[in-house]
SEKOLLO-568629 format. One record per atom (N, C-alpha, C): residue number from 1; atom name; x, y, z; residue in one letter. Coordinates in Angstrom, 1 decimal, always signed. Example, Ala and Ser with C-alpha at 12.3 -4.5 7.8 and 13.67 -1.06 7.14 Angstrom:
# SEKOLLO-568629
+-------+--------+--------+--------+--------+-------+
: kevex : tortor :      u :      v :      w : sevex :
+-------+--------+--------+--------+--------+-------+
:     1 :      N :  +13.2 :   -5.7 :   +7.8 :     a :
:     1 :     CA :  +12.3 :   -4.5 :   +7.8 :     a :
:     1 :      C :  +13.2 :   -3.3 :   +7.8 :     a :
:     2 :      N :  +12.8 :   -2.2 :   +7.1 :     s :
:     2 :     CA :  +13.7 :   -1.1 :   +7.1 :     s :
:     2 :      C :  +12.9 :   +0.0 :   +7.9 :     s :
+-------+--------+--------+--------+--------+-------+
# end
This chain:
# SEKOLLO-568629
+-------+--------+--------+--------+--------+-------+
: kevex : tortor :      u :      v :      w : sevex :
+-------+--------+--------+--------+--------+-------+
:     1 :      N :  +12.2 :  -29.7 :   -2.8 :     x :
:     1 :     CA :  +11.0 :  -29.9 :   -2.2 :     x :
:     1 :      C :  +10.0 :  -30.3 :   -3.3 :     x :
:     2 :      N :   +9.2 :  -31.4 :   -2.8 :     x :
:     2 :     CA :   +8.3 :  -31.6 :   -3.8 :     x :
:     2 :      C :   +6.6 :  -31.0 :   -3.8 :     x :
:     3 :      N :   +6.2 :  -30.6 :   -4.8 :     x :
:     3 :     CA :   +5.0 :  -30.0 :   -3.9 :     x :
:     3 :      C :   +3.8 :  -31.4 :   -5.4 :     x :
:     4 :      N :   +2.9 :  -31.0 :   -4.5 :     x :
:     4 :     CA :   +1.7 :  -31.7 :   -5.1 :     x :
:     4 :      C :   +0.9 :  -31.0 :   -6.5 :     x :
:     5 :      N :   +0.9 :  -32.1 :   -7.7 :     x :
:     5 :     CA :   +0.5 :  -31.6 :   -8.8 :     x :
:     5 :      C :   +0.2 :  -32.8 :   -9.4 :     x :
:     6 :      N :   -1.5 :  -32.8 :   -9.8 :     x :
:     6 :     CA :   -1.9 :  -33.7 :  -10.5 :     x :
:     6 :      C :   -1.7 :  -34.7 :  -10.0 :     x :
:     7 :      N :   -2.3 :  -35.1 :   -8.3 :     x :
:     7 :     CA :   -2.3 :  -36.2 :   -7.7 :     x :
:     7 :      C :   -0.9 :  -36.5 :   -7.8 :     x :
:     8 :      N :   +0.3 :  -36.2 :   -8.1 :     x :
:     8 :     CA :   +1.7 :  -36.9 :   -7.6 :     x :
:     8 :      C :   +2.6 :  -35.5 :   -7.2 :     x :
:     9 :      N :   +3.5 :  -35.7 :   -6.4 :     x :
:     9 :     CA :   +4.4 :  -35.0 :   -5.6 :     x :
:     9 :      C :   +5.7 :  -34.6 :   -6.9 :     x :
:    10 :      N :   +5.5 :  -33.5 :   -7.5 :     x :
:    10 :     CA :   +6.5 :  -32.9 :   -8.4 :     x :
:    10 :      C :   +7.5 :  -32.1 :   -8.2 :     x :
:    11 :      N :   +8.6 :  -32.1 :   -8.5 :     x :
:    11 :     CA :  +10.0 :  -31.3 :   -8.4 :     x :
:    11 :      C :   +9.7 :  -29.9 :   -9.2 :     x :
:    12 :      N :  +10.1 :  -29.1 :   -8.5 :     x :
:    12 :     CA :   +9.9 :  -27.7 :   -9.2 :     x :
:    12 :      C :  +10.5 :  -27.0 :  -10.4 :     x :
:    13 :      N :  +12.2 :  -28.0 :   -9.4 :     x :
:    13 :     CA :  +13.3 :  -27.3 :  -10.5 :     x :
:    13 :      C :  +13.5 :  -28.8 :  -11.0 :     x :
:    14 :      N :  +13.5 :  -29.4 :  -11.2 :     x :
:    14 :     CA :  +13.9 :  -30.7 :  -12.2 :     x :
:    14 :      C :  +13.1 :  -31.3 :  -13.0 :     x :
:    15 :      N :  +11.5 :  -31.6 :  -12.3 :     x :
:    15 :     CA :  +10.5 :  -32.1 :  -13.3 :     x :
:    15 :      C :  +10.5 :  -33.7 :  -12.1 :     x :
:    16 :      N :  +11.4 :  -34.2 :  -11.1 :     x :
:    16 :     CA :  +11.2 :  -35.6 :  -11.2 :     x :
:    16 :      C :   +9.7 :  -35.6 :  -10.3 :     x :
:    17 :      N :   +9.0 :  -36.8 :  -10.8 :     x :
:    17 :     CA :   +7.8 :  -37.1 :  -10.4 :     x :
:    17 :      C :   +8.0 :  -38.3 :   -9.8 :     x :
:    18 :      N :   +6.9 :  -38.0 :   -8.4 :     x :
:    18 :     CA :   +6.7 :  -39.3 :   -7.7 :     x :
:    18 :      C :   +5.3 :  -39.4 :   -7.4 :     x :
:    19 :      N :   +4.8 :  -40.9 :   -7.6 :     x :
:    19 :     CA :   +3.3 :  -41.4 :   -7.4 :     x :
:    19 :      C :   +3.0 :  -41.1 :   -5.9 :     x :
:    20 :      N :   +2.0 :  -40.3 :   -5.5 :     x :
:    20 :     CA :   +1.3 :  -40.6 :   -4.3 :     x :
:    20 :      C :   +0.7 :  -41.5 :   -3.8 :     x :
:    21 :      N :   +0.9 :  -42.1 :   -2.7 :     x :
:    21 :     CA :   +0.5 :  -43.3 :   -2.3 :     x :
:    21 :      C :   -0.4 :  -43.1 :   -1.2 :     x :
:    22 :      N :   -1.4 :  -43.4 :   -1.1 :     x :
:    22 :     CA :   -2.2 :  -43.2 :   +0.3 :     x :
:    22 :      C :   -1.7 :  -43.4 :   +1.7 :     x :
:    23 :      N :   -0.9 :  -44.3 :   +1.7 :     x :
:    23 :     CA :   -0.2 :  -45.2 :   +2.6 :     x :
:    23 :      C :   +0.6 :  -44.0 :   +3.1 :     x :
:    24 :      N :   +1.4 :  -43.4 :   +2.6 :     x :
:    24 :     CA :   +1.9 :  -42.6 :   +3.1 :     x :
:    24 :      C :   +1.2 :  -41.2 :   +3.2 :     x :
:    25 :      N :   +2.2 :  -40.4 :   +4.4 :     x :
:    25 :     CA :   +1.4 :  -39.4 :   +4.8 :     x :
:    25 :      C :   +2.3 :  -38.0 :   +4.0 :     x :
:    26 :      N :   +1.5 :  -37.3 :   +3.4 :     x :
:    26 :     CA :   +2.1 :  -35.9 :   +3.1 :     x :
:    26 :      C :   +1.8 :  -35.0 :   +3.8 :     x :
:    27 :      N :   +2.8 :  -33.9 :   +3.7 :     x :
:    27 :     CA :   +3.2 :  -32.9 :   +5.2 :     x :
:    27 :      C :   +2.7 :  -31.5 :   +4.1 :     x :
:    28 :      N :   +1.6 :  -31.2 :   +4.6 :     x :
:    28 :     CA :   +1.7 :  -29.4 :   +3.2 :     x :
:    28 :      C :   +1.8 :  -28.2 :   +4.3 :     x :
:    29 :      N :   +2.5 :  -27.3 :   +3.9 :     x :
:    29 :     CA :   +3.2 :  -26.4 :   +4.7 :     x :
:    29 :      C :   +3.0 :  -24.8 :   +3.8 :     x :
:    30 :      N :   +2.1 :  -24.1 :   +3.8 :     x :
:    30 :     CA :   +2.2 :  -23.1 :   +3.1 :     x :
:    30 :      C :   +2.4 :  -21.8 :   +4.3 :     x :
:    31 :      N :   +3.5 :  -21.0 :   +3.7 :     x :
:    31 :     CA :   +4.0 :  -19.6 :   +4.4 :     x :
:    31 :      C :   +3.7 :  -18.6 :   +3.5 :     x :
:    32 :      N :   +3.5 :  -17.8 :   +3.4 :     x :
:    32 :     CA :   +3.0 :  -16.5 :   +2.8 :     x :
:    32 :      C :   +2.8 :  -15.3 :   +3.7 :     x :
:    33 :      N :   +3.7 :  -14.9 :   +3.3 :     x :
:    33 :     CA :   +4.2 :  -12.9 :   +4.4 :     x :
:    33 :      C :   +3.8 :  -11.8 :   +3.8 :     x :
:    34 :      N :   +2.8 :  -10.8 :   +4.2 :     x :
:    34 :     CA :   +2.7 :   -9.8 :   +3.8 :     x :
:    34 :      C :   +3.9 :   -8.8 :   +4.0 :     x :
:    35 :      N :   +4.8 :   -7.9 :   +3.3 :     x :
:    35 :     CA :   +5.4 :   -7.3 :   +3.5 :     x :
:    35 :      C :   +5.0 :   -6.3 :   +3.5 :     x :
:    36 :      N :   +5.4 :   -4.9 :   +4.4 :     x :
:    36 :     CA :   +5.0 :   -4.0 :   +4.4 :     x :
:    36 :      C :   +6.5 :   -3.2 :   +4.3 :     x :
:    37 :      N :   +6.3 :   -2.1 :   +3.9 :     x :
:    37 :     CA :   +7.2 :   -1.2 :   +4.1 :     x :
:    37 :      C :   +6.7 :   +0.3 :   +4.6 :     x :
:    38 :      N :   +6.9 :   +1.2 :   +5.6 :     x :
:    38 :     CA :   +6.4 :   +2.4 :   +6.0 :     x :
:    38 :      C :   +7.7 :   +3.2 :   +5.4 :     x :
:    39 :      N :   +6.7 :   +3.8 :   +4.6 :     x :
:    39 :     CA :   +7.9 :   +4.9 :   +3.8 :     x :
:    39 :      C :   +7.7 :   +5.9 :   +4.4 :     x :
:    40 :      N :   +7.2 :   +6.5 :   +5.4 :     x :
:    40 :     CA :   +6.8 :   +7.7 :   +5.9 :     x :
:    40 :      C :   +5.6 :   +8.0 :   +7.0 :     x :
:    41 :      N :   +5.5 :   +8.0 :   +7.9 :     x :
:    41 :     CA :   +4.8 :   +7.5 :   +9.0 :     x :
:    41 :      C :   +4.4 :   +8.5 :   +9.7 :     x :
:    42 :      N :   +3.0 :   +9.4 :  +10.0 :     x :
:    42 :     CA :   +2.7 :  +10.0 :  +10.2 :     x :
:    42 :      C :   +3.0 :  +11.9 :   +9.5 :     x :
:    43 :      N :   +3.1 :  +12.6 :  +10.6 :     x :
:    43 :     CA :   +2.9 :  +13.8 :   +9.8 :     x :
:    43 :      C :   +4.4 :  +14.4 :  +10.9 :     x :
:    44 :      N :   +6.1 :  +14.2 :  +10.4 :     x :
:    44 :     CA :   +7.2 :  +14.2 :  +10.9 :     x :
:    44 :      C :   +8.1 :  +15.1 :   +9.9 :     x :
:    45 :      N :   +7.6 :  +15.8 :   +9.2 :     x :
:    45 :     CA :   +7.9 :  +16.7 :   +8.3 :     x :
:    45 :      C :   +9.1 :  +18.1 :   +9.2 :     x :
:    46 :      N :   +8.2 :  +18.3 :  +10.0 :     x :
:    46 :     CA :   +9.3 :  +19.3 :  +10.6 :     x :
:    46 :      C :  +11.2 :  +19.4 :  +11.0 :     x :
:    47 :      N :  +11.2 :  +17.9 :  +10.9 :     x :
:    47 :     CA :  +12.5 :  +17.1 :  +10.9 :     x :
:    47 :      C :  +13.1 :  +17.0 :   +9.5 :     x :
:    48 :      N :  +12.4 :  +17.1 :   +8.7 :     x :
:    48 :     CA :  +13.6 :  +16.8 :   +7.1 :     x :
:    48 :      C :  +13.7 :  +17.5 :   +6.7 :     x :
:    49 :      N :  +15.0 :  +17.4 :   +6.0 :     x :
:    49 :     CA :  +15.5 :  +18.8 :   +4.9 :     x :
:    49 :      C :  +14.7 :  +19.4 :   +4.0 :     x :
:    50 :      N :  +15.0 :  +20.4 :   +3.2 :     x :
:    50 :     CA :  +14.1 :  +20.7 :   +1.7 :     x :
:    50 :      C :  +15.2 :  +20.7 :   +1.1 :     x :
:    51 :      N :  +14.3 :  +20.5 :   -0.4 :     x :
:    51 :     CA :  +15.4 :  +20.9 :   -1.3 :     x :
:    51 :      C :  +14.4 :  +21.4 :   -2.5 :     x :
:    52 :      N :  +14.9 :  +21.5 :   -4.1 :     x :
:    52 :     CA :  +14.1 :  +22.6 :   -4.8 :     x :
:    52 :      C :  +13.8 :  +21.2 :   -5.9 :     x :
:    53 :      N :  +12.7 :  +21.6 :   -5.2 :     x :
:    53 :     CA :  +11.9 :  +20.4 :   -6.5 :     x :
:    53 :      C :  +10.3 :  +20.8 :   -6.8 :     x :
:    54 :      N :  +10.0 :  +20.3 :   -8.1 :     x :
:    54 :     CA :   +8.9 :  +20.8 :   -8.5 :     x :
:    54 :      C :   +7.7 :  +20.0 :   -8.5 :     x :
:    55 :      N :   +6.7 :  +20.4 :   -7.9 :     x :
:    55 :     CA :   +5.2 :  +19.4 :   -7.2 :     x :
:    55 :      C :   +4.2 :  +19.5 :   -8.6 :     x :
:    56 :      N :   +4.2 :  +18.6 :   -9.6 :     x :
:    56 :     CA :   +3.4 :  +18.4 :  -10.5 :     x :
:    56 :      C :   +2.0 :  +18.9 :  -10.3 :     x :
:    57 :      N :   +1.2 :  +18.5 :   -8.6 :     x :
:    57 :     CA :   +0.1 :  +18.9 :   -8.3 :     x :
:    57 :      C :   -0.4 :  +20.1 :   -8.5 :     x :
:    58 :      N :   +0.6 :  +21.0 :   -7.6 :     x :
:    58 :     CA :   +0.3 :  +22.8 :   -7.4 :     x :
:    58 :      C :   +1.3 :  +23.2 :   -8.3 :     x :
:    59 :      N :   +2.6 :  +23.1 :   -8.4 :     x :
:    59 :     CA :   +3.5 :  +24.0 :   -8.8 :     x :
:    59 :      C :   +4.3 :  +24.5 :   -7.5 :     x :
:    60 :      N :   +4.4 :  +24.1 :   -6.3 :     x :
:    60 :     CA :   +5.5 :  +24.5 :   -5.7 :     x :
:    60 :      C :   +6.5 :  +23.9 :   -6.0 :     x :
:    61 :      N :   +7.5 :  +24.6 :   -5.7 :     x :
:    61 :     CA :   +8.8 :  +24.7 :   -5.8 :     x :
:    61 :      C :   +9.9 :  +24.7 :   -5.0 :     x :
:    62 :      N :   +9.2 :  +23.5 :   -3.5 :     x :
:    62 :     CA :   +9.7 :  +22.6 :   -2.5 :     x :
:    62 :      C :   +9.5 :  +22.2 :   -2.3 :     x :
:    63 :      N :  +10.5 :  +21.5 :   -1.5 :     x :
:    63 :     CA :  +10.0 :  +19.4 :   -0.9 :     x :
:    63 :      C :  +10.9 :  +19.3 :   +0.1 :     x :
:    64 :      N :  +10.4 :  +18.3 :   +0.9 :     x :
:    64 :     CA :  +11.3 :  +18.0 :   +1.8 :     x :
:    64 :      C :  +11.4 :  +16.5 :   +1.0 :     x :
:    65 :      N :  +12.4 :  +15.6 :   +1.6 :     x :
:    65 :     CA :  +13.1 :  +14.8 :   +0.8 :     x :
:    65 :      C :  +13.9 :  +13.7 :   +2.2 :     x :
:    66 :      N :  +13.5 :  +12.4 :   +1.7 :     x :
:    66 :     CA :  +14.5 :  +11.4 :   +2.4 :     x :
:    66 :      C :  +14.7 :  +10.3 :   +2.0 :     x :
:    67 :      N :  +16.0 :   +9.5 :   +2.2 :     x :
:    67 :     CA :  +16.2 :   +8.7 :   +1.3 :     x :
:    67 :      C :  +15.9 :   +6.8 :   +2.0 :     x :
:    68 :      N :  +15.5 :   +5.9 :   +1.2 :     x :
:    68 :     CA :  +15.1 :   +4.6 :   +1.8 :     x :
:    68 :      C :  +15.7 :   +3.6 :   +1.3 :     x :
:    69 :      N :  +16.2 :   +2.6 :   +1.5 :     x :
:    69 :     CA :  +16.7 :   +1.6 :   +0.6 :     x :
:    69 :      C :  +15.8 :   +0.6 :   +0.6 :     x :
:    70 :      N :  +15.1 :   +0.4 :   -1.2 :     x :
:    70 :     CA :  +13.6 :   -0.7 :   -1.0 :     x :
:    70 :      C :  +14.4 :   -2.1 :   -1.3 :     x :
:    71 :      N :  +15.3 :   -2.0 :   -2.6 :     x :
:    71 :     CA :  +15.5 :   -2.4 :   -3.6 :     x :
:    71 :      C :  +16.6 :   -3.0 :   -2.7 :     x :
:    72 :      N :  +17.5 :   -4.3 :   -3.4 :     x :
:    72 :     CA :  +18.5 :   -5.3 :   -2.5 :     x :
:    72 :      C :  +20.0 :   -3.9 :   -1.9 :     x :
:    73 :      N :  +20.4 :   -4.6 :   -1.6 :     x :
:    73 :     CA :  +21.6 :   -3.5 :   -1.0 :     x :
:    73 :      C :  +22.7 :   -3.2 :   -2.4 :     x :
:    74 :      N :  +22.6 :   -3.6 :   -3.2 :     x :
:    74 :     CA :  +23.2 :   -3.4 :   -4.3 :     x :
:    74 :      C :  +22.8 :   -2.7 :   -5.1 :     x :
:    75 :      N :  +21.7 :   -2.5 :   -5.2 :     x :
:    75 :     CA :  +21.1 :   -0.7 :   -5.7 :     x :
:    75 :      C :  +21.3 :   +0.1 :   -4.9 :     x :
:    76 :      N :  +21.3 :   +1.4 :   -5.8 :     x :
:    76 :     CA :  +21.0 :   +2.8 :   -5.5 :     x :
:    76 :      C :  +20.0 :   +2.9 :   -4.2 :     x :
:    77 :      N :  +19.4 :   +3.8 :   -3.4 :     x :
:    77 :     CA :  +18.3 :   +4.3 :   -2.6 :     x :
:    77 :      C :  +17.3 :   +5.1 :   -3.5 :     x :
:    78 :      N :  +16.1 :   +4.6 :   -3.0 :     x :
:    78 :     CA :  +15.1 :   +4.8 :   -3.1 :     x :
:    78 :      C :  +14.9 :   +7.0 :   -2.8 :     x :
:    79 :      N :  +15.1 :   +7.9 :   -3.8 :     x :
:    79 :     CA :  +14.9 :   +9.2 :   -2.8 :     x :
:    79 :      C :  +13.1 :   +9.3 :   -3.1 :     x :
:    80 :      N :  +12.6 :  +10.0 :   -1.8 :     x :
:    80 :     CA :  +11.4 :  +10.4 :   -1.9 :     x :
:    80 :      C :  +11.3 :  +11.9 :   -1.5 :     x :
:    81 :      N :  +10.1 :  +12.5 :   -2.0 :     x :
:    81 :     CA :   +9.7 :  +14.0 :   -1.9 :     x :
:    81 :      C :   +8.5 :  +13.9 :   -1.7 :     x :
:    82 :      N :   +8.2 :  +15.2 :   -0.9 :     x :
:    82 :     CA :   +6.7 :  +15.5 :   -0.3 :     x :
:    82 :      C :   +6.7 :  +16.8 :   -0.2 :     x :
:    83 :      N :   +6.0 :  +17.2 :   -0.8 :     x :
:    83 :     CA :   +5.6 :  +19.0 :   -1.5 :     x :
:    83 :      C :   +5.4 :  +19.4 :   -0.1 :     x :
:    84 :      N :   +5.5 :  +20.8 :   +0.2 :     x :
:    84 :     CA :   +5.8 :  +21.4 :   +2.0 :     x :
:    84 :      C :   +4.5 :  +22.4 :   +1.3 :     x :
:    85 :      N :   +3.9 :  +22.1 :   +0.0 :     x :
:    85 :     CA :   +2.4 :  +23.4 :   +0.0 :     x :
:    85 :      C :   +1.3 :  +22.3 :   +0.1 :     x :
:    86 :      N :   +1.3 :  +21.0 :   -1.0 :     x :
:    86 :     CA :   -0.1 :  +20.5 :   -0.6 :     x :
:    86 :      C :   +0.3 :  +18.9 :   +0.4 :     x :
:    87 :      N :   +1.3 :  +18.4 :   +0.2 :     x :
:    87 :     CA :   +1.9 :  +17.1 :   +1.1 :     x :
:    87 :      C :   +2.0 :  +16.3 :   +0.2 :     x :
:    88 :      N :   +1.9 :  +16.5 :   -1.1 :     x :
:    88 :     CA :   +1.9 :  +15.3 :   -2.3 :     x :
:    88 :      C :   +3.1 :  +14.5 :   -2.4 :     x :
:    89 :      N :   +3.6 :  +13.3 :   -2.0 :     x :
:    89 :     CA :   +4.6 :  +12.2 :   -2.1 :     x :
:    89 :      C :   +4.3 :  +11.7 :   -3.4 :     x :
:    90 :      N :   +5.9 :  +12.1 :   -4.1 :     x :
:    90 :     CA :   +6.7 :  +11.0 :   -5.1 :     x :
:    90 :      C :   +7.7 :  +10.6 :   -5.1 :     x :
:    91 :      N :   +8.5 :   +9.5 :   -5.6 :     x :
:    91 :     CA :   +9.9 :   +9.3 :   -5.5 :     x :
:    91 :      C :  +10.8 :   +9.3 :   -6.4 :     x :
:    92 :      N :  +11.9 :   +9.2 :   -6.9 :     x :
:    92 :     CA :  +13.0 :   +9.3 :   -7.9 :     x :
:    92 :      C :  +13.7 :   +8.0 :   -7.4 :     x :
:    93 :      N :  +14.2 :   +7.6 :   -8.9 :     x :
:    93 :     CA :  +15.1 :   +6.5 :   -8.6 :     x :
:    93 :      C :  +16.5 :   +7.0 :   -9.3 :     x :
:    94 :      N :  +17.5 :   +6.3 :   -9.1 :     x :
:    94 :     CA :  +18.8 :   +6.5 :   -9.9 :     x :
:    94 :      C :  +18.7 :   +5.6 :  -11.1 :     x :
+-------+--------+--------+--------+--------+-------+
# end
């Protein structure tokens, strides 16, 4: 795909350059997607496990805990924790 640079239509991955011509018409097409991810979606806590982890914040010494895959399918999962005294979310990676 060639995109426009310095008045001529340039290759991104090779470098070849073409003169713009008025004569002809160029087509510009920009896509840009916000991605979102919802790691945790309201207040659904009473459904997940705990386990014994330590909340930097207070000092408790539980979390409930669930796992996400952010990263391509060829990583590890994403685990996350949310302290069950103040609600404080962090995650661990492998």
């Amino acid at each position: 795909m060639l995109v426009m640079k310095d008045g001529a239509l340039t290759c991104r991955r090779c470098g070849f350059v073409r003169e713009n011509n008025d004569s002809e018409s160029v087509v510009s097409v920009e896509r840009r997607t916000k991605k979102t991810i919802t790691v945790l979606e309201g207040v659904v806590d009473a459904g997940l496990p705990t386990t014994h982890a330590r909340c930097e914040e207070c000092g408790n010494n539980t979390a409930y805990w669930w796992l996400r895959q952010l990263r391509s399918a060829d990583e590890s999962e994403t685990r996350f924790f949310r302290c069950t005294k103040c609600g404080r979310t962090w995650r661990e990676y492998d």
